[in-house]
C-alpha positions as CSV (number, residue, x, y, z in Angstrom):
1,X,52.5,16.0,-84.4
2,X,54.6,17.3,-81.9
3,X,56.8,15.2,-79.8
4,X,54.6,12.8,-78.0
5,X,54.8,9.0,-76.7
6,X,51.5,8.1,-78.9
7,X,53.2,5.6,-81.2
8,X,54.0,3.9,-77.7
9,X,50.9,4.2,-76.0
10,X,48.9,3.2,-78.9
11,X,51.0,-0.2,-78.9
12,X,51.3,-0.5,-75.2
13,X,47.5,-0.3,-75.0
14,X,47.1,-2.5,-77.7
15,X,49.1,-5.2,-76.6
16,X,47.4,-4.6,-72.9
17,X,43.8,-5.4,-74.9
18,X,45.1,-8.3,-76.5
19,X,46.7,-10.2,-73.2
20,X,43.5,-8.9,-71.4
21,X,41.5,-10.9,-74.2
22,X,43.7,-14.0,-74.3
23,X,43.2,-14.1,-70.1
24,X,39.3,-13.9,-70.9
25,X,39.3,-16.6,-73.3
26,X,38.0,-20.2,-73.0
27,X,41.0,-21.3,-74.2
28,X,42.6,-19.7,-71.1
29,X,40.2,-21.0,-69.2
30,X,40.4,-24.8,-70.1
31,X,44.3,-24.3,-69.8
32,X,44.1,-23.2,-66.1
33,X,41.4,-26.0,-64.9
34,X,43.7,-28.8,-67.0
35,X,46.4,-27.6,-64.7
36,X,45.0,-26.4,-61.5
37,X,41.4,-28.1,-61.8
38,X,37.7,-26.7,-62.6
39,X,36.8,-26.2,-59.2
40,X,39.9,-24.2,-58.7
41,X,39.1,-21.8,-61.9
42,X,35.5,-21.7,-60.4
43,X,36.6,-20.3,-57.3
44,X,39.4,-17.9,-58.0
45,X,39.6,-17.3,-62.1
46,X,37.3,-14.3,-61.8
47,X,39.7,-13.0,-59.0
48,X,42.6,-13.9,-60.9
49,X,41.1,-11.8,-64.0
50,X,40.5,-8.6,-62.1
51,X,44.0,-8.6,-60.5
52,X,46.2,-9.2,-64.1
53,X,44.1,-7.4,-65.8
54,X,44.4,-4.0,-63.2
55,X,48.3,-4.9,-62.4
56,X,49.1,-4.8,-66.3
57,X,47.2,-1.8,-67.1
58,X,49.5,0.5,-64.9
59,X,52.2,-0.3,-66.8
60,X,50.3,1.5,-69.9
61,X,49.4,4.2,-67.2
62,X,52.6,4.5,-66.8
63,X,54.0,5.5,-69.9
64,X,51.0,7.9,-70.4
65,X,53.1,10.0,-67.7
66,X,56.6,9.5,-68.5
67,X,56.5,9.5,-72.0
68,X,57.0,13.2,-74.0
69,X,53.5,14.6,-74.4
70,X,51.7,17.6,-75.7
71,X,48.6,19.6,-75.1
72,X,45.6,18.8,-78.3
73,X,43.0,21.1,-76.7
74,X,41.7,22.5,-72.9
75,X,38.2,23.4,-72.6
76,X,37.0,26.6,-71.4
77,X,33.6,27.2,-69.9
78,X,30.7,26.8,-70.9
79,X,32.2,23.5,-72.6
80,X,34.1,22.5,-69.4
81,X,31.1,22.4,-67.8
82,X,29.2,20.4,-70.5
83,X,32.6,17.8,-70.7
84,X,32.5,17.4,-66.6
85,X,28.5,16.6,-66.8
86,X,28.6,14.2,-69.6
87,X,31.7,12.4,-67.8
88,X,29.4,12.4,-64.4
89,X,26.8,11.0,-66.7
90,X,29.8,8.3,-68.0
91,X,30.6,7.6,-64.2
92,X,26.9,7.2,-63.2
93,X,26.5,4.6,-65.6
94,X,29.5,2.7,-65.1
95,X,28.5,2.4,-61.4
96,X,24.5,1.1,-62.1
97,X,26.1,-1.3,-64.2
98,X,28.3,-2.9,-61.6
99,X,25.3,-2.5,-59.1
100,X,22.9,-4.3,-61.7
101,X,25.5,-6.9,-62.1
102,X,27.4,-6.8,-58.3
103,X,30.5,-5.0,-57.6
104,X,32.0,-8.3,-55.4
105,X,30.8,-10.5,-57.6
106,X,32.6,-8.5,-60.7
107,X,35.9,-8.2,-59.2
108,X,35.3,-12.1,-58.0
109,X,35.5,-12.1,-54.2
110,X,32.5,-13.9,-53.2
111,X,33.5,-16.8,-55.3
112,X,37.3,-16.5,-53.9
113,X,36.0,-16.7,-50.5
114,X,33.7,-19.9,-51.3
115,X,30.7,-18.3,-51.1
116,X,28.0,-19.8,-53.6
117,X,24.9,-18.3,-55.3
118,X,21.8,-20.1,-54.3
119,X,20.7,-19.3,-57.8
120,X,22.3,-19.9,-61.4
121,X,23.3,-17.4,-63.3
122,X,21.1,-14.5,-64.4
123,X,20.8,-12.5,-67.4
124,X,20.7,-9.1,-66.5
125,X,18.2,-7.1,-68.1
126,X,16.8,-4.6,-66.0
127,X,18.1,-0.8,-65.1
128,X,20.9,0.3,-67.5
129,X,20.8,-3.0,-69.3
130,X,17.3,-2.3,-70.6
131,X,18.7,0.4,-72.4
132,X,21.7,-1.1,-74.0
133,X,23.8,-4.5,-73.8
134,X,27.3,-2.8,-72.9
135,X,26.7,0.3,-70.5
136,X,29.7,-0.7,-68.7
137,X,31.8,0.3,-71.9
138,X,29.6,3.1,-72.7
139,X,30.1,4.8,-69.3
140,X,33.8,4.3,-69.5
141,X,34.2,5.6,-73.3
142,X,31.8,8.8,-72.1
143,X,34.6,9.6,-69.4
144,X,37.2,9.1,-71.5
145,X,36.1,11.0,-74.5
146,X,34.5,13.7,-72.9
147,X,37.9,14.6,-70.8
148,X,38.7,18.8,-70.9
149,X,42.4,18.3,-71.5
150,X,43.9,16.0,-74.2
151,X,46.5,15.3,-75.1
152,X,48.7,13.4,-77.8
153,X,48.9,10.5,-75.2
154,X,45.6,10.5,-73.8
155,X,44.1,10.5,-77.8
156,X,46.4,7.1,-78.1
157,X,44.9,5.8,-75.4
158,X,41.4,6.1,-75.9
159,X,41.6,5.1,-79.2
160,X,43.2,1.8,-78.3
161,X,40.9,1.6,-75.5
162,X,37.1,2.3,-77.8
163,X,38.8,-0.4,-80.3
164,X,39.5,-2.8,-77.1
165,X,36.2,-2.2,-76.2
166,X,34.4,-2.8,-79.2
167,X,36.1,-6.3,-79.9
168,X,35.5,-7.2,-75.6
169,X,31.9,-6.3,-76.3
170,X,31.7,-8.9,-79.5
171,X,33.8,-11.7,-77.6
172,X,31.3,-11.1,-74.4
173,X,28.5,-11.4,-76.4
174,X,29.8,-14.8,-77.7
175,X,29.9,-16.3,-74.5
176,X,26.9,-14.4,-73.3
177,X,25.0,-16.4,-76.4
178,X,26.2,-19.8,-75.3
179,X,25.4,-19.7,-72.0
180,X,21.7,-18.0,-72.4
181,X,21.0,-19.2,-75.5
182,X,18.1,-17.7,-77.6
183,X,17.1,-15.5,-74.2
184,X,20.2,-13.5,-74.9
185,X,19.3,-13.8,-78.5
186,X,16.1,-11.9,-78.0
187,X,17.5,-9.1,-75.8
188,X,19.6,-8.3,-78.5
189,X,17.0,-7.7,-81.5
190,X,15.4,-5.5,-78.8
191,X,18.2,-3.9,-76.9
192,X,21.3,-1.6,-78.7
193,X,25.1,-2.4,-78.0
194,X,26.3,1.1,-76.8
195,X,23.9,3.7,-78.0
196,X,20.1,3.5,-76.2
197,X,17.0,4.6,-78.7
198,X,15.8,7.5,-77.9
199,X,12.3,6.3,-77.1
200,X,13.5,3.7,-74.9
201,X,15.4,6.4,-73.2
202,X,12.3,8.8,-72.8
203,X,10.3,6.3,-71.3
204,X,13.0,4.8,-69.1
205,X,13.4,8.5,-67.2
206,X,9.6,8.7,-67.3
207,X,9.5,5.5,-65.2
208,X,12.5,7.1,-62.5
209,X,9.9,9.3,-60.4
210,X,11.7,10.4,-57.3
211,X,15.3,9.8,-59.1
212,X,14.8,5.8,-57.9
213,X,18.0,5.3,-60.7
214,X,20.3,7.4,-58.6
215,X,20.2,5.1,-55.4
Protein backbone atom coordinates (compact mmCIF):
# COMPACT_ATOMS: atom_id res chain seq x y z
CA UNK A 1 0.00 0.00 0.00
CA UNK A 2 1.14 3.21 -0.89
CA UNK A 3 1.15 6.07 1.41
CA UNK A 4 -2.38 6.72 2.28
CA UNK A 5 -4.33 8.05 5.53
CA UNK A 6 -6.47 4.61 5.53
CA UNK A 7 -5.36 3.41 8.96
CA UNK A 8 -6.80 6.88 10.08
CA UNK A 9 -9.88 7.02 8.19
CA UNK A 10 -10.78 3.53 9.00
CA UNK A 11 -10.58 4.51 12.79
CA UNK A 12 -11.93 7.97 12.44
CA UNK A 13 -14.97 6.47 10.71
CA UNK A 14 -15.18 3.90 13.18
CA UNK A 15 -15.22 5.82 16.09
CA UNK A 16 -17.83 8.29 14.11
CA UNK A 17 -20.25 4.91 13.89
CA UNK A 18 -19.80 4.16 17.32
CA UNK A 19 -20.70 7.89 18.92
CA UNK A 20 -23.45 7.96 16.17
CA UNK A 21 -24.82 4.58 17.80
CA UNK A 22 -24.35 5.52 21.44
CA UNK A 23 -26.46 9.10 20.46
CA UNK A 24 -29.20 6.56 18.90
CA UNK A 25 -29.43 4.52 21.85
CA UNK A 26 -32.19 4.28 24.59
CA UNK A 27 -29.71 4.59 26.97
CA UNK A 28 -28.95 8.05 25.44
CA UNK A 29 -32.25 8.61 25.35
CA UNK A 30 -33.35 7.98 28.99
CA UNK A 31 -30.17 10.06 29.97
CA UNK A 32 -31.31 13.20 28.16
CA UNK A 33 -35.19 13.07 29.41
CA UNK A 34 -33.74 12.39 33.23
CA UNK A 35 -31.95 15.59 32.64
CA UNK A 36 -33.86 17.73 30.34
CA UNK A 37 -37.35 15.86 30.57
CA UNK A 38 -39.45 13.43 28.07
CA UNK A 39 -41.32 16.09 26.48
CA UNK A 40 -38.13 17.94 25.78
CA UNK A 41 -36.50 14.67 24.07
CA UNK A 42 -39.91 14.37 22.23
CA UNK A 43 -39.61 17.59 20.74
CA UNK A 44 -36.09 18.17 19.84
CA UNK A 45 -33.99 14.55 20.21
CA UNK A 46 -34.67 13.79 16.58
CA UNK A 47 -33.25 17.38 15.70
CA UNK A 48 -30.62 16.99 18.06
CA UNK A 49 -29.61 13.55 16.32
CA UNK A 50 -29.46 14.84 12.81
CA UNK A 51 -27.26 17.89 13.74
CA UNK A 52 -24.35 15.72 15.89
CA UNK A 53 -24.50 13.17 13.87
CA UNK A 54 -23.89 15.56 10.36
CA UNK A 55 -21.43 18.06 12.46
CA UNK A 56 -19.20 14.95 13.57
CA UNK A 57 -19.08 13.29 10.27
CA UNK A 58 -17.11 16.29 8.64
CA UNK A 59 -14.53 15.84 10.77
CA UNK A 60 -14.05 12.19 9.09
CA UNK A 61 -14.65 14.16 5.72
CA UNK A 62 -12.08 15.92 6.60
CA UNK A 63 -9.26 13.77 6.91
CA UNK A 64 -10.47 11.92 3.72
CA UNK A 65 -8.94 15.21 2.02
CA UNK A 66 -6.03 16.16 4.00
CA UNK A 67 -4.72 13.02 4.69
CA UNK A 68 -1.83 11.44 1.99
CA UNK A 69 -3.87 9.45 -0.51
CA UNK A 70 -3.55 7.38 -3.62
CA UNK A 71 -5.37 6.45 -6.67
CA UNK A 72 -6.85 2.26 -6.48
CA UNK A 73 -8.55 2.47 -9.84
CA UNK A 74 -10.51 5.18 -12.38
CA UNK A 75 -13.11 3.86 -14.64
CA UNK A 76 -13.13 4.28 -18.22
CA UNK A 77 -16.22 4.14 -20.41
CA UNK A 78 -18.35 1.91 -20.93
CA UNK A 79 -17.82 1.12 -16.95
CA UNK A 80 -18.01 4.86 -16.02
CA UNK A 81 -21.22 4.95 -17.46
CA UNK A 82 -22.47 1.73 -15.85
CA UNK A 83 -20.80 3.14 -12.17
CA UNK A 84 -22.67 6.70 -12.64
CA UNK A 85 -26.15 4.71 -13.44
CA UNK A 86 -26.03 2.39 -10.63
CA UNK A 87 -24.99 5.39 -8.25
CA UNK A 88 -28.27 7.34 -9.89
CA UNK A 89 -29.99 4.13 -9.11
CA UNK A 90 -28.33 4.43 -5.23
CA UNK A 91 -29.44 8.17 -5.15
CA UNK A 92 -33.00 7.42 -6.42
CA UNK A 93 -33.52 5.16 -3.72
CA UNK A 94 -32.21 6.97 -0.95
CA UNK A 95 -34.63 9.81 -1.86
CA UNK A 96 -38.12 7.34 -2.04
CA UNK A 97 -36.96 6.27 1.11
CA UNK A 98 -36.90 9.64 2.85
CA UNK A 99 -40.22 10.43 0.79
CA UNK A 100 -41.89 7.11 2.09
CA UNK A 101 -40.78 7.98 5.53
CA UNK A 102 -40.76 12.22 5.28
CA UNK A 103 -37.76 14.23 4.77
CA UNK A 104 -38.84 16.90 7.80
CA UNK A 105 -39.88 14.46 9.78
CA UNK A 106 -36.34 12.49 9.33
CA UNK A 107 -34.16 15.32 10.03
CA UNK A 108 -36.84 16.21 13.06
CA UNK A 109 -38.21 19.65 12.34
CA UNK A 110 -41.78 19.20 12.60
CA UNK A 111 -41.36 17.88 16.00
CA UNK A 112 -38.78 20.83 16.84
CA UNK A 113 -41.32 23.28 15.87
CA UNK A 114 -44.19 21.56 18.03
CA UNK A 115 -45.96 20.32 15.35
CA UNK A 116 -47.86 16.97 16.24
CA UNK A 117 -48.95 13.94 14.04
CA UNK A 118 -52.69 13.47 14.30
CA UNK A 119 -51.81 9.84 13.92
CA UNK A 120 -49.28 7.35 15.79
CA UNK A 121 -46.66 6.16 14.38
CA UNK A 122 -46.75 4.05 11.18
CA UNK A 123 -44.83 1.23 9.85
CA UNK A 124 -43.83 1.90 6.57
CA UNK A 125 -44.26 -0.65 4.16
CA UNK A 126 -45.18 0.54 0.95
CA UNK A 127 -42.87 1.77 -2.12
CA UNK A 128 -39.13 0.98 -1.59
CA UNK A 129 -39.98 -0.67 1.77
CA UNK A 130 -41.92 -3.40 0.08
CA UNK A 131 -38.91 -4.43 -1.45
CA UNK A 132 -36.52 -4.44 1.40
CA UNK A 133 -36.44 -3.22 5.21
CA UNK A 134 -33.12 -0.86 4.79
CA UNK A 135 -33.26 0.91 1.30
CA UNK A 136 -31.99 3.90 2.96
CA UNK A 137 -28.61 1.98 3.51
CA UNK A 138 -28.81 0.19 0.34
CA UNK A 139 -29.06 3.43 -1.76
CA UNK A 140 -26.23 4.97 0.15
CA UNK A 141 -23.76 1.81 -0.02
CA UNK A 142 -24.82 1.73 -4.02
CA UNK A 143 -23.29 5.30 -4.32
CA UNK A 144 -20.59 4.64 -2.42
CA UNK A 145 -19.39 1.46 -3.91
CA UNK A 146 -20.16 2.11 -7.21
CA UNK A 147 -17.85 5.46 -7.24
CA UNK A 148 -15.41 5.73 -10.66
CA UNK A 149 -12.42 6.83 -8.66
CA UNK A 150 -11.06 5.15 -5.50
CA UNK A 151 -8.95 5.61 -3.67
CA UNK A 152 -6.92 4.18 -0.48
CA UNK A 153 -9.01 6.65 1.58
CA UNK A 154 -12.31 6.36 0.05
CA UNK A 155 -11.85 2.15 0.39
CA UNK A 156 -11.39 2.99 4.37
CA UNK A 157 -14.24 4.74 4.34
CA UNK A 158 -16.71 2.76 2.81
CA UNK A 159 -15.68 -0.16 4.51
CA UNK A 160 -16.22 1.51 7.92
CA UNK A 161 -19.25 2.92 6.65
CA UNK A 162 -21.08 -0.87 5.08
CA UNK A 163 -19.95 -2.24 8.67
CA UNK A 164 -21.64 0.95 10.39
CA UNK A 165 -24.47 0.19 8.42
CA UNK A 166 -24.92 -3.20 8.90
CA UNK A 167 -24.80 -2.99 12.88
CA UNK A 168 -27.38 0.52 12.53
CA UNK A 169 -29.67 -1.77 10.43
CA UNK A 170 -29.69 -4.63 13.36
CA UNK A 171 -29.94 -1.89 16.31
CA UNK A 172 -32.98 -0.20 14.17
CA UNK A 173 -34.59 -3.27 13.71
CA UNK A 174 -34.48 -3.79 17.60
CA UNK A 175 -36.38 -0.83 18.27
CA UNK A 176 -38.43 -1.17 15.16
CA UNK A 177 -39.59 -4.76 16.93
CA UNK A 178 -40.55 -3.22 20.15
CA UNK A 179 -42.48 -0.65 19.07
CA UNK A 180 -44.55 -2.69 16.22
CA UNK A 181 -44.35 -5.77 17.74
CA UNK A 182 -45.25 -8.95 15.73
CA UNK A 183 -46.36 -6.48 12.63
CA UNK A 184 -42.78 -5.72 12.11
CA UNK A 185 -42.13 -9.32 12.90
CA UNK A 186 -44.11 -10.31 9.82
CA UNK A 187 -42.64 -7.83 7.36
CA UNK A 188 -39.51 -9.30 8.01
CA UNK A 189 -40.15 -13.09 7.19
CA UNK A 190 -41.55 -11.51 3.99
CA UNK A 191 -39.39 -8.57 3.19
CA UNK A 192 -35.20 -8.81 2.71
CA UNK A 193 -32.72 -6.49 4.68
CA UNK A 194 -30.66 -4.82 1.74
CA UNK A 195 -31.01 -7.02 -1.19
CA UNK A 196 -34.90 -7.27 -2.88
CA UNK A 197 -35.88 -10.89 -4.46
CA UNK A 198 -35.93 -10.73 -7.74
CA UNK A 199 -39.60 -11.68 -8.18
CA UNK A 200 -40.62 -9.11 -5.84
CA UNK A 201 -38.59 -6.80 -7.95
CA UNK A 202 -40.16 -7.81 -11.39
CA UNK A 203 -43.51 -7.34 -10.19
CA UNK A 204 -42.86 -4.17 -8.31
CA UNK A 205 -41.72 -2.38 -11.82
CA UNK A 206 -44.66 -4.18 -13.45
CA UNK A 207 -46.93 -2.24 -11.10
CA UNK A 208 -44.87 1.43 -11.97
CA UNK A 209 -46.89 2.09 -15.40
CA UNK A 210 -46.23 5.63 -16.33
CA UNK A 211 -42.88 5.71 -14.08
CA UNK A 212 -45.53 6.64 -10.88
CA UNK A 213 -42.04 5.63 -8.60
CA UNK A 214 -40.12 8.41 -10.10
CA UNK A 215 -42.46 11.36 -8.73
Amino acid sequence: MTASGFGVVLLAMALYGVLHSALASHTFKRFLAHRLGETWVQRYYRLLFSLLGGLTLLPVLALMVLLPDSRLYRLDWPWLGLSLAVQGLGVWIVWRSLRATGVMAFLGLPQALGQRSATPPRLVTEGVYALMRHPLYTGSLLTLWFMPLMTWNLLAFNLAATAYFILGARLEEAKLRAEFGTAYVDYTRRTPMFIPRPGALVRALCRCSGWRWLS
